[in-house]
PyMOL commands that place a pseudoatom at each C-alpha (Angstrom):
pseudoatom trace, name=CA, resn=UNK, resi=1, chain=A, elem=C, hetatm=0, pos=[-31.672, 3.325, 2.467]
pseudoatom trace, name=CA, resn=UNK, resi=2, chain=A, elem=C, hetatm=0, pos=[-35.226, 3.014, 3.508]
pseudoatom trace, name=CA, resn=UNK, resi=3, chain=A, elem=C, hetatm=0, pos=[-37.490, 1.245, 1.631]
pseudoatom trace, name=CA, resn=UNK, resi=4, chain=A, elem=C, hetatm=0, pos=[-39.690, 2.838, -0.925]
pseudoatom trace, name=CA, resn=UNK, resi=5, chain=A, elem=C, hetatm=0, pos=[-42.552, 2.142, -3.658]
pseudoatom trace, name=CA, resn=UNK, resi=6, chain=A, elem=C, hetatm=0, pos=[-42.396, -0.973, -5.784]
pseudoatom trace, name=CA, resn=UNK, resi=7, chain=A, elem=C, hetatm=0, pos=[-40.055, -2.399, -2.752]
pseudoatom trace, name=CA, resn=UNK, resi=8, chain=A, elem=C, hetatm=0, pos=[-40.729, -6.164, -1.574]
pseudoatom trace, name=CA, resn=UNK, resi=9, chain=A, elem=C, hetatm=0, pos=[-40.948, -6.267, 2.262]
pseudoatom trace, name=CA, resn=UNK, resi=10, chain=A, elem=C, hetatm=0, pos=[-37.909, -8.196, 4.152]
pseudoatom trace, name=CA, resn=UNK, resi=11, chain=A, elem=C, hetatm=0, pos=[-38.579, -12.117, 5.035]
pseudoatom trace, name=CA, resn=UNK, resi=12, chain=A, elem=C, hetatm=0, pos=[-37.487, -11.563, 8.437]
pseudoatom trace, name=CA, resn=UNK, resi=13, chain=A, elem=C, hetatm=0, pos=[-39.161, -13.337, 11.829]
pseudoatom trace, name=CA, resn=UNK, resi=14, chain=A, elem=C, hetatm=0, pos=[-41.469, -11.337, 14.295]
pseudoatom trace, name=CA, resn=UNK, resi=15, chain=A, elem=C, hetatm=0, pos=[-43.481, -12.584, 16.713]
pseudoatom trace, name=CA, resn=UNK, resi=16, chain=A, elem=C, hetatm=0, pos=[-47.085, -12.814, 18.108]
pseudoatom trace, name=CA, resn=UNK, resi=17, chain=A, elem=C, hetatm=0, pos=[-49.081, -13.286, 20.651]
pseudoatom trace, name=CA, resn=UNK, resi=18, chain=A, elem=C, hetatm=0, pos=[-51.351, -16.042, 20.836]
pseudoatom trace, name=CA, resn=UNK, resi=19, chain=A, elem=C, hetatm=0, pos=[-53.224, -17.519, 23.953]
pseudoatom trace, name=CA, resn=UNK, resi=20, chain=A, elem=C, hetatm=0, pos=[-51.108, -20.097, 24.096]
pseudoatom trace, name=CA, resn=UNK, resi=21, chain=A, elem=C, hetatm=0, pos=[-48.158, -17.608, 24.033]
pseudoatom trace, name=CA, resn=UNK, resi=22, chain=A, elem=C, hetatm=0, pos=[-45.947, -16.113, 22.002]
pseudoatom trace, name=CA, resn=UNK, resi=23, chain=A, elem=C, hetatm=0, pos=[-45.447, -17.742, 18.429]
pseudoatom trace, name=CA, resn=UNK, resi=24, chain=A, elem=C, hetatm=0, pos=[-42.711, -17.028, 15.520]
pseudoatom trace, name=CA, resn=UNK, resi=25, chain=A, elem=C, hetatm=0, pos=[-43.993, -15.647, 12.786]
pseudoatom trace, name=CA, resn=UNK, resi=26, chain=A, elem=C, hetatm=0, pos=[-42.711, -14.596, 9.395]
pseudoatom trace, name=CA, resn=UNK, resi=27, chain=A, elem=C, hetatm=0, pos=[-42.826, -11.054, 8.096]
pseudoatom trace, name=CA, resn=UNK, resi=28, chain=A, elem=C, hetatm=0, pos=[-43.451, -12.976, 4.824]
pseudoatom trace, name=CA, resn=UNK, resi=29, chain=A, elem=C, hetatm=0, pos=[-46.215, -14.747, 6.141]
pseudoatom trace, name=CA, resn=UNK, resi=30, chain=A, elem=C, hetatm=0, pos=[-48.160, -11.534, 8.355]
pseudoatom trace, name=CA, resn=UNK, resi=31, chain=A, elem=C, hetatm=0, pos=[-47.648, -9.109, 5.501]
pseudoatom trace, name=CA, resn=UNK, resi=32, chain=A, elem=C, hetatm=0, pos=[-46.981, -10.715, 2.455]
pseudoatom trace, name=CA, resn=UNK, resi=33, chain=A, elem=C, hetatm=0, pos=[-50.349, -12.240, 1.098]
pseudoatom trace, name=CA, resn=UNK, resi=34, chain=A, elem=C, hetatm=0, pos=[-52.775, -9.392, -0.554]
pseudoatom trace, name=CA, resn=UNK, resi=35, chain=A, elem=C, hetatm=0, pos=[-53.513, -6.350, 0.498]
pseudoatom trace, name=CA, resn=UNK, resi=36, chain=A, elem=C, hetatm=0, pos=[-51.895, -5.146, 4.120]
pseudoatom trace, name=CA, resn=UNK, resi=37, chain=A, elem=C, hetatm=0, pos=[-52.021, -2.093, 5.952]
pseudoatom trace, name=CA, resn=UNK, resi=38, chain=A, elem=C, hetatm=0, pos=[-49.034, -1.997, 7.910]
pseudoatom trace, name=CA, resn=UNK, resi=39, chain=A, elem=C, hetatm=0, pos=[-48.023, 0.494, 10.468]
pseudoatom trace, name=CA, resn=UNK, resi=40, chain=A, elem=C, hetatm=0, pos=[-45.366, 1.324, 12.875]
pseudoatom trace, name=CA, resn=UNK, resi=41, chain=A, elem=C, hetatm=0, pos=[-44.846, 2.673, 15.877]
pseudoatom trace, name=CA, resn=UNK, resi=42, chain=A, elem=C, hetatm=0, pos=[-41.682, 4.219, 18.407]
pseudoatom trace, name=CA, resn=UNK, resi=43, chain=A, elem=C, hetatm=0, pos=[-43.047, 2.144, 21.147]
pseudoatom trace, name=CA, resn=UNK, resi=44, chain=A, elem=C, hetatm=0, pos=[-46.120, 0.465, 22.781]
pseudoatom trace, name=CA, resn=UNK, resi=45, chain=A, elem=C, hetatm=0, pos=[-47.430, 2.060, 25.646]
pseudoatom trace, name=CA, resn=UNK, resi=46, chain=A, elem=C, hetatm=0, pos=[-45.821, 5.474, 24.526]
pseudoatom trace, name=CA, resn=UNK, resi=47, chain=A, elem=C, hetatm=0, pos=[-47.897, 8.475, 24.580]
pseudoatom trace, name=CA, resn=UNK, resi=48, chain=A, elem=C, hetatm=0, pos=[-48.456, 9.087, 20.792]
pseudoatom trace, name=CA, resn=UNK, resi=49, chain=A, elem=C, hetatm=0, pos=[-48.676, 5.623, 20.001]
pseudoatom trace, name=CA, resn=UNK, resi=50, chain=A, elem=C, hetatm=0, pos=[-51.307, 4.695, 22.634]
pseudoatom trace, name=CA, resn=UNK, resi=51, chain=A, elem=C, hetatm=0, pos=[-53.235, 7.926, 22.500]
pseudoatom trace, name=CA, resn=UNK, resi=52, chain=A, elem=C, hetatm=0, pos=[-53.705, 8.169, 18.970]
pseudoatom trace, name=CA, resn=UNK, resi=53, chain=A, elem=C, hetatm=0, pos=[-51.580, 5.855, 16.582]
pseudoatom trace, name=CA, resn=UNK, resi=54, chain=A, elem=C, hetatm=0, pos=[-52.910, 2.325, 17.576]
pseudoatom trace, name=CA, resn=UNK, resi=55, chain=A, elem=C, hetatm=0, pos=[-56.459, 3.858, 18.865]
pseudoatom trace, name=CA, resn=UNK, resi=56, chain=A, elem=C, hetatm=0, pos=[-57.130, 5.447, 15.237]
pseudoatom trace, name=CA, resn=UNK, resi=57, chain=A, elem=C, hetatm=0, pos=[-56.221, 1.676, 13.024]
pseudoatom trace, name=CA, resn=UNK, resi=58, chain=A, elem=C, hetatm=0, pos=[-58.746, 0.056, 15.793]
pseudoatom trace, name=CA, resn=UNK, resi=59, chain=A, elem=C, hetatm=0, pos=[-61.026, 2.722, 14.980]
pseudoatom trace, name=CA, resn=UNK, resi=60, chain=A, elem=C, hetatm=0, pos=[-61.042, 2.386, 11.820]
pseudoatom trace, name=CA, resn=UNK, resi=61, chain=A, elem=C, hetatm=0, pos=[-60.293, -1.153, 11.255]
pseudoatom trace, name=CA, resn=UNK, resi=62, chain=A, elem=C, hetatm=0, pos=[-63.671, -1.612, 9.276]
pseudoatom trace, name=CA, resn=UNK, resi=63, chain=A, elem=C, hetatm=0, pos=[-63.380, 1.649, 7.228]
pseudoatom trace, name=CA, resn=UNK, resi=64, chain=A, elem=C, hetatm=0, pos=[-59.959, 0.258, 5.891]
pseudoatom trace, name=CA, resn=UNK, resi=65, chain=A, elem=C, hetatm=0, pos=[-61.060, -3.203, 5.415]
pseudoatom trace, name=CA, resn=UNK, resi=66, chain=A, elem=C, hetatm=0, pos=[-64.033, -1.599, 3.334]
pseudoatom trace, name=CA, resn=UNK, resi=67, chain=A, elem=C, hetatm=0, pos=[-61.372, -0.562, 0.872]
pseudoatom trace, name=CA, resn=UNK, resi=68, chain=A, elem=C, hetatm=0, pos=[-60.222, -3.781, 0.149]
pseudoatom trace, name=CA, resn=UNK, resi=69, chain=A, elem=C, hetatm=0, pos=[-57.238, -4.350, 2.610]
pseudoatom trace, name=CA, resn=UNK, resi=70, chain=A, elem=C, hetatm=0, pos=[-57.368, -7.945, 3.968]
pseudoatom trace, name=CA, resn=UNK, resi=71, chain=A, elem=C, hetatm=0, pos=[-55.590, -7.286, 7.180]
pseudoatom trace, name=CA, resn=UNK, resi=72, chain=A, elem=C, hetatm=0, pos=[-53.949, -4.141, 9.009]
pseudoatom trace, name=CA, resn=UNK, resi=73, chain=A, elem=C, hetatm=0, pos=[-51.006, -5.225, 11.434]
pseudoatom trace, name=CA, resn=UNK, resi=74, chain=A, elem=C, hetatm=0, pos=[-49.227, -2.460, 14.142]
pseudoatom trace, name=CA, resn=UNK, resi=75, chain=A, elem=C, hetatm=0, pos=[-45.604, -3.382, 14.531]
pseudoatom trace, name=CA, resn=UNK, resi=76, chain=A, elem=C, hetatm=0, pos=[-42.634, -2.364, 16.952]
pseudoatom trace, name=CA, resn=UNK, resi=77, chain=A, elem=C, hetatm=0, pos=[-39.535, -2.913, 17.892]
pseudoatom trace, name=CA, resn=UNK, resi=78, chain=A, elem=C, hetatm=0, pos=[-41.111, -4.455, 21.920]
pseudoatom trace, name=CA, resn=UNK, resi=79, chain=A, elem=C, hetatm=0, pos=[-40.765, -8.063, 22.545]
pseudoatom trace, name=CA, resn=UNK, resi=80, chain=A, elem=C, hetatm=0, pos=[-44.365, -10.089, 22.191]
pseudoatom trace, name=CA, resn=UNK, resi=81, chain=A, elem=C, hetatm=0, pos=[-45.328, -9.729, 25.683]
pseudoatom trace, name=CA, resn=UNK, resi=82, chain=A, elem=C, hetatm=0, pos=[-45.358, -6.264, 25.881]
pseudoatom trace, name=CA, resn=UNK, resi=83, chain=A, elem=C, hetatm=0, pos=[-47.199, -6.205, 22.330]
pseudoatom trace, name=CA, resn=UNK, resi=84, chain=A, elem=C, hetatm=0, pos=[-50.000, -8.700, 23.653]
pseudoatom trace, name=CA, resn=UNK, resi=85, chain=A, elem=C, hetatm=0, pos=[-50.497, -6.525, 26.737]
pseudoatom trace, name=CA, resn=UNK, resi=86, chain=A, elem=C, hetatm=0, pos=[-50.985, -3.654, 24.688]
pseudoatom trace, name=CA, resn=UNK, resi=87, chain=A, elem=C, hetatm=0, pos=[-53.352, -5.236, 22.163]
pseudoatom trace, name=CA, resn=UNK, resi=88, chain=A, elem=C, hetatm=0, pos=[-55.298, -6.131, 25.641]
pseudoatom trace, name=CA, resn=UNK, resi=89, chain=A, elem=C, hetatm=0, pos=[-55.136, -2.483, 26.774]
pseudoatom trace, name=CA, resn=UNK, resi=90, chain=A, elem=C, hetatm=0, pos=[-56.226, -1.108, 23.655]
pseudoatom trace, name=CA, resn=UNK, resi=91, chain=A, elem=C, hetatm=0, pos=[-58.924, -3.473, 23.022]
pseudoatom trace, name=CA, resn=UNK, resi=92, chain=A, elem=C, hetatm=0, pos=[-57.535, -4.785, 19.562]
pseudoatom trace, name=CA, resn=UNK, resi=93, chain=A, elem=C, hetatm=0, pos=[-59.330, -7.880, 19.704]
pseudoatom trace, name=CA, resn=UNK, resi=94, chain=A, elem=C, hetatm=0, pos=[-58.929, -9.041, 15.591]
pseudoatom trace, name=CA, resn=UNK, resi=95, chain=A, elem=C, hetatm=0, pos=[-58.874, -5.870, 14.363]
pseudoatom trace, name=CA, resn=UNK, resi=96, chain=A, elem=C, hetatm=0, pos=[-55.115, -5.548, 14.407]
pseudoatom trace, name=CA, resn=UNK, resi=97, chain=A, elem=C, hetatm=0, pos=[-52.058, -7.610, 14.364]
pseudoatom trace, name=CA, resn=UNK, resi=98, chain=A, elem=C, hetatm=0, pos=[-49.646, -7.094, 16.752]
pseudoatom trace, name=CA, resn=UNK, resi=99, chain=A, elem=C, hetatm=0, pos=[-46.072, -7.954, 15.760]
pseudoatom trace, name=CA, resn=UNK, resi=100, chain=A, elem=C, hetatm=0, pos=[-42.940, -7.555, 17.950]
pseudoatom trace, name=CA, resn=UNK, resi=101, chain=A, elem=C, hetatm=0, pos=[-39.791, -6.664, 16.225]
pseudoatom trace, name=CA, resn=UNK, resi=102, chain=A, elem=C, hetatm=0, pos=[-38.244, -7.309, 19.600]
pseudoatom trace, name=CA, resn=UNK, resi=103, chain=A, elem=C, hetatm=0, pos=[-34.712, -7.749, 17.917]
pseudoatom trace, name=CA, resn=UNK, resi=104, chain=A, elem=C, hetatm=0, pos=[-35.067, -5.066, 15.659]
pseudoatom trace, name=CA, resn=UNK, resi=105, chain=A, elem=C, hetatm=0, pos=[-34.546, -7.130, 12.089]
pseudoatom trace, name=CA, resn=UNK, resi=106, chain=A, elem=C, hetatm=0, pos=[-36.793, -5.914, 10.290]
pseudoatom trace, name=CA, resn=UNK, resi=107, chain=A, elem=C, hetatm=0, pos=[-36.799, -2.487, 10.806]
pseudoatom trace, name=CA, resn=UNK, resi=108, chain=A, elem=C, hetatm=0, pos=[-33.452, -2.762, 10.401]
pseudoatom trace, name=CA, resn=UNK, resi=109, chain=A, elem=C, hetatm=0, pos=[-33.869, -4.243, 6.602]
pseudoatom trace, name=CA, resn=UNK, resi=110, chain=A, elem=C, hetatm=0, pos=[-36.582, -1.508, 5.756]
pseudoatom trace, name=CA, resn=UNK, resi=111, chain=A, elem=C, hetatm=0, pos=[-33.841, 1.234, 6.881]
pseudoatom trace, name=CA, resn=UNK, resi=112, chain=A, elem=C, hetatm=0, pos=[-36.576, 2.586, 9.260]
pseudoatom trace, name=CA, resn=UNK, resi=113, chain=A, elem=C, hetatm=0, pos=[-35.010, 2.998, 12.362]
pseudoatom trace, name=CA, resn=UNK, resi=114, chain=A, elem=C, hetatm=0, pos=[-35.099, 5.811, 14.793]
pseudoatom trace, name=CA, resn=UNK, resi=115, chain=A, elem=C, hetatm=0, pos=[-32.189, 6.197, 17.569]
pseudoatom trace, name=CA, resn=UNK, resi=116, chain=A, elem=C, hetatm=0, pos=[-34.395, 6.806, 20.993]
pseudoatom trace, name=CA, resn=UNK, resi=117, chain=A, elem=C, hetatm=0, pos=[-30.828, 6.243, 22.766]
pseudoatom trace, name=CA, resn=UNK, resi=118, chain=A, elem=C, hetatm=0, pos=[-31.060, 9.781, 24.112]
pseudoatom trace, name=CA, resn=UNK, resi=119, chain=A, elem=C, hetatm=0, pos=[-34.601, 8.961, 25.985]
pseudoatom trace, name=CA, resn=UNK, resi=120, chain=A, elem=C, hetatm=0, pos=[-33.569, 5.641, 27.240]
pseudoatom trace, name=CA, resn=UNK, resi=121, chain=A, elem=C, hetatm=0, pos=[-35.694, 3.674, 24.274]
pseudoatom trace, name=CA, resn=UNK, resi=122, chain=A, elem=C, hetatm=0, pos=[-32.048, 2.483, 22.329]
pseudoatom trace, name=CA, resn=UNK, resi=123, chain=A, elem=C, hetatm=0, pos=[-32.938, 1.577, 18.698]
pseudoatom trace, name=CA, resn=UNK, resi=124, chain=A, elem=C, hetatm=0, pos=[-36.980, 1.811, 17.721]
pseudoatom trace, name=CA, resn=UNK, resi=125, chain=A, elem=C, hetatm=0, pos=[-39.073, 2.005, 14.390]
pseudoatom trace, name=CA, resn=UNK, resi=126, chain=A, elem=C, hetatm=0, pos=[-39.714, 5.567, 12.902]
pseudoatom trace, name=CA, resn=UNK, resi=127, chain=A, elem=C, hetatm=0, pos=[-43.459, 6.116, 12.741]
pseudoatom trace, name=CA, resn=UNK, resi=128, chain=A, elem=C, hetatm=0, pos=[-44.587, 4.940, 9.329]
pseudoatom trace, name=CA, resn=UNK, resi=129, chain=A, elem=C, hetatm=0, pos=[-47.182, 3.312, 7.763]
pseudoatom trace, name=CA, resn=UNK, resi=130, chain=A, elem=C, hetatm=0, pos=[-47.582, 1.498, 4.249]
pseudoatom trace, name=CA, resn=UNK, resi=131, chain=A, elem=C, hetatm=0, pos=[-49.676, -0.357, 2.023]
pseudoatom trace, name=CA, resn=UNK, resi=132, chain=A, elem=C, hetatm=0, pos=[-48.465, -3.235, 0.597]
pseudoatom trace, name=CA, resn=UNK, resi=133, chain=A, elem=C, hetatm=0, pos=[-49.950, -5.745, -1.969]
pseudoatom trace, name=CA, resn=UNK, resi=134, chain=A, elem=C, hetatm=0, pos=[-48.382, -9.338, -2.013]
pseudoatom trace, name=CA, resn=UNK, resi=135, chain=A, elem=C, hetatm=0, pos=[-45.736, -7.749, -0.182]
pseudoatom trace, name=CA, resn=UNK, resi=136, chain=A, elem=C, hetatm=0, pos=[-44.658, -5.381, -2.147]
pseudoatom trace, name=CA, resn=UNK, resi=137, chain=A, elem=C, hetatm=0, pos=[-44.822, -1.461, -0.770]
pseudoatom trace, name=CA, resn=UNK, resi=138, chain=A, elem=C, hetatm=0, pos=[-47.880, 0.651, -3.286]
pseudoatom trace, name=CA, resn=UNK, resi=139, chain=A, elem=C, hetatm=0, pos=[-47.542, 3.180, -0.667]
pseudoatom trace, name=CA, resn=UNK, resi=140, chain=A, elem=C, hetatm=0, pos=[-45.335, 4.511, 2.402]
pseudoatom trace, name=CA, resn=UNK, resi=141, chain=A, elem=C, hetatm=0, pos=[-45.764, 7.539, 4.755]
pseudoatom trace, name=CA, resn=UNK, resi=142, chain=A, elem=C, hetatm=0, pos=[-43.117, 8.153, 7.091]
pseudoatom trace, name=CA, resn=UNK, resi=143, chain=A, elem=C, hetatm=0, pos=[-43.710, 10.468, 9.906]
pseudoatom trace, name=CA, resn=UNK, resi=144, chain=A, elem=C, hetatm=0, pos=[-40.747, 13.305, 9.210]
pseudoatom trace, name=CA, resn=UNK, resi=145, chain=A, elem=C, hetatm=0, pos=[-41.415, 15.351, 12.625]
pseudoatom trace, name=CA, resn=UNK, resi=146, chain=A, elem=C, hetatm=0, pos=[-42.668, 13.607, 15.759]
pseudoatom trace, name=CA, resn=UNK, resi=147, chain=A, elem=C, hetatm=0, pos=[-46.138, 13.738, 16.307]
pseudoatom trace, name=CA, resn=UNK, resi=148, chain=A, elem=C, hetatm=0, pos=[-49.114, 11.745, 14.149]
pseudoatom trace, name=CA, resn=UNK, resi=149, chain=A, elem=C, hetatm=0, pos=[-50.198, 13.636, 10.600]
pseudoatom trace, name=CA, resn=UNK, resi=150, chain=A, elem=C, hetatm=0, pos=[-48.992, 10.962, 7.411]
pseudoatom trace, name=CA, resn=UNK, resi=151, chain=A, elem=C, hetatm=0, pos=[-49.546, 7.232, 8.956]
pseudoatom trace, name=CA, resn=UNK, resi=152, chain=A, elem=C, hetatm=0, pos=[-52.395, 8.285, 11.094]
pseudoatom trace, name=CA, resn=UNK, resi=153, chain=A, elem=C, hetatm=0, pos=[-55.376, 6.101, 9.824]
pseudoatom trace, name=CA, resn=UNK, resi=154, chain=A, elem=C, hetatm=0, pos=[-57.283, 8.695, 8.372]
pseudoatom trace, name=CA, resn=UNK, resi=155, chain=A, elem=C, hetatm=0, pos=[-54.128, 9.294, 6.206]
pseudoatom trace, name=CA, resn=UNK, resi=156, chain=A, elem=C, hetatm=0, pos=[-53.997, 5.685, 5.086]
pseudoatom trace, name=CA, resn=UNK, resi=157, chain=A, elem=C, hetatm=0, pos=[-57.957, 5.785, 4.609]
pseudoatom trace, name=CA, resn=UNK, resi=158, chain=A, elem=C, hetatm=0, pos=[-57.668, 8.327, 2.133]
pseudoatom trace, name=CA, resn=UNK, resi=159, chain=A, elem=C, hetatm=0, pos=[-55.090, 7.036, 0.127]
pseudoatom trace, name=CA, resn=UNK, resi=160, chain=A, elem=C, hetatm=0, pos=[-56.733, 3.706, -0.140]
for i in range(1, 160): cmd.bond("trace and resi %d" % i, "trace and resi %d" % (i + 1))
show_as sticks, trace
zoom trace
């Protein structure tokens, strides 16, 4: 069952890139404290995602934080590397967490996962975003078609 409104987000690890390399990092502790924009992606690098899904958060990263969010984080199920190289690409700078899911965990515990198997990706995220305060889900869109309409940012912007 995926998770829903009124939902507390899984304490599962992820990981991060730092400049001194990749670091452990608690979902808990990333997405847990105040208010958190959180979305997710099929896969970094991936059309969609790096077109118009990651772009449109970076974009709007002040917008969002205007309505009160404290931080805005992009995860997906790549290991930290890849997520640091795409942070780099896109120009995230501080603007956006990146996490890496690179096991899976915990979009495994938010019953959010999409079966790519049958275009080589194996297990990824479903596109979703959500808003969560002190890690508890106020909000969730989950993308029901492919293609970006409910957890682009403007979405998330105008249900802040």
């Amino acid at each position: 069952m995926a998770i829903a409104v009124g939902d507390s987000i899984p304490d599962v690890q992820l990981m991060t890139m730092t400049k001194d390399g990749p670091r452990p990092i608690s979902s808990s502790e990333a997405l847990g404290k105040g208010k958190v924009v959180v979305f997710a992606v099929p896969g970094a690098f991936t059309p969609t995602c790096s077109d118009h899904h990651l772009p449109g958060f970076v974009m709007r990263a002040d917008d969002i934080r205007a309505k009160g969010v404290d931080s805005i984080a992009c995860l997906s199920v790549n290991d930290p590397f890849v997520m640091g190289a795409w942070g780099r690409d896109q120009k995230v700078g501080d603007r956006v967490t990146m996490l890496a899911d690179g096991n899976g965990d915990f979009t495994r515990a938010v019953g959010l996962e999409l079966d790519g198997s049958g275009f080589g990706l194996g297990t990824r995220s479903q596109r979703y975003a959500a808003i969560l305060e002190d890690g508890v889900v106020t909000s969730i869109f989950v993308e029901q078609k492919p293609g970006l309409d409910v957890s682009s940012a403007e979405s998330v912007l105008a249900a802040l």
